[in-house]
C-alpha positions as CSV (number, residue, x, y, z in Angstrom):
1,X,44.7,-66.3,28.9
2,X,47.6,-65.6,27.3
3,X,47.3,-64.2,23.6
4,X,47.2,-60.3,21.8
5,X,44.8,-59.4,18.9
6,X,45.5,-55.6,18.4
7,X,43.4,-55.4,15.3
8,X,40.3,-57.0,16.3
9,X,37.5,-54.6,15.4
10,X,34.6,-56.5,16.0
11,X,33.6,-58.7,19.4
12,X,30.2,-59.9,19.6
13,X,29.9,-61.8,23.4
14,X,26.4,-61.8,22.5
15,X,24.6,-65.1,24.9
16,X,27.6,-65.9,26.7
17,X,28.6,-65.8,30.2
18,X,30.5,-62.9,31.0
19,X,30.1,-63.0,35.0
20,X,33.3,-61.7,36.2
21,X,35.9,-58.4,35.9
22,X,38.7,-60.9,34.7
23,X,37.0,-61.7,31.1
24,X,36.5,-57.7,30.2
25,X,39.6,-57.0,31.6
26,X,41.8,-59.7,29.6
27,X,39.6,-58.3,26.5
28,X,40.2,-54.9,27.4
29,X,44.3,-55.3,27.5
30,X,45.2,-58.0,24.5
31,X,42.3,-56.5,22.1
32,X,43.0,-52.5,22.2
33,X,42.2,-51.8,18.4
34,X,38.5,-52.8,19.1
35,X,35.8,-50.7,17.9
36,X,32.7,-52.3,18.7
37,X,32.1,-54.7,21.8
38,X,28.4,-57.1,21.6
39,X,27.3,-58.1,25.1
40,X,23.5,-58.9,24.3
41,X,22.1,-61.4,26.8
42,X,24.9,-61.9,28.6
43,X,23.8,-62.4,32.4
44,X,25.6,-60.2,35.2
45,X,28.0,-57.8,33.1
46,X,30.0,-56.2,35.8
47,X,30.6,-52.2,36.1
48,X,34.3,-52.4,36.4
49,X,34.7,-54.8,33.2
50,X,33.1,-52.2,31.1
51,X,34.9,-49.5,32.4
52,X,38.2,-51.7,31.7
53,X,37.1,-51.9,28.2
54,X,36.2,-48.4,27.9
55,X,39.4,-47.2,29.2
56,X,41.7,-49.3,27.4
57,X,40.2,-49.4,24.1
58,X,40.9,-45.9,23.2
59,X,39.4,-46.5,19.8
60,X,36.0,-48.0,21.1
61,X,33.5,-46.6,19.4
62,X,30.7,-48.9,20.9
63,X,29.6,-51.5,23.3
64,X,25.8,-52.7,23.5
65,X,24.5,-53.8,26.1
66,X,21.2,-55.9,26.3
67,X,19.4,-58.2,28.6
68,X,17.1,-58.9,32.1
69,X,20.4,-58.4,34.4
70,X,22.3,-55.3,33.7
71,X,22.9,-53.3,37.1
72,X,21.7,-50.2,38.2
73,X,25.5,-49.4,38.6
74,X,25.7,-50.2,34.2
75,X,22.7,-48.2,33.9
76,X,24.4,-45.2,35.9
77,X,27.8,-45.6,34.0
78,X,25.8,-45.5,30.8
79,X,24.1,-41.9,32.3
80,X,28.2,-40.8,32.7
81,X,29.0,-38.3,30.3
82,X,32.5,-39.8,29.7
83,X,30.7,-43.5,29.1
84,X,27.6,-42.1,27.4
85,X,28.6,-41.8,23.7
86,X,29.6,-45.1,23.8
87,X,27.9,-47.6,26.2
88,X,24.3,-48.2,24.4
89,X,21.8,-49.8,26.9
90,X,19.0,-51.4,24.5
């Protein structure tokens, strides 16, 4: 994916299929001004694809999480004190 959206607040992934570190990752890089990130019922988030996003958004405020399949490593990241105040488990 090739494109750059720096002033992108707003993502809502909500019911999608975000299965793999790539599609956090791309996010992460070519949408840095983003403030809040929607992942509800999205199957199989990955650990590293939220820590992408939380490192390289510096101005991420939040990203919520909700659904049957988030890993015990996403619940551990969420218990982090550097991810805490802004990954919301719901």
């Amino acid at each position: 994916m090739n494109f750059v959206v720096p002033k992108l607040e707003v993502l809502d992934l909500s019911n999608t299929n975000v299965d793999d570190d790539e599609t956090l990752y791309v996010i992460s890089k070519n949408c840095s001004g983003i403030l809040e990130l929607r992942l509800i019922n999205c199957d199989w988030v990955i650990e590293k694809g939220v820590k992408d996003v939380v490192e390289n958004c510096k101005q991420q405020r939040q990203i919520v999480l909700r659904g049957s399949h988030i890993s015990d490593e996403i619940r551990e990241l969420a218990m982090d004190a550097s991810f805490s105040s802004v990954l919301k488990l719901i």
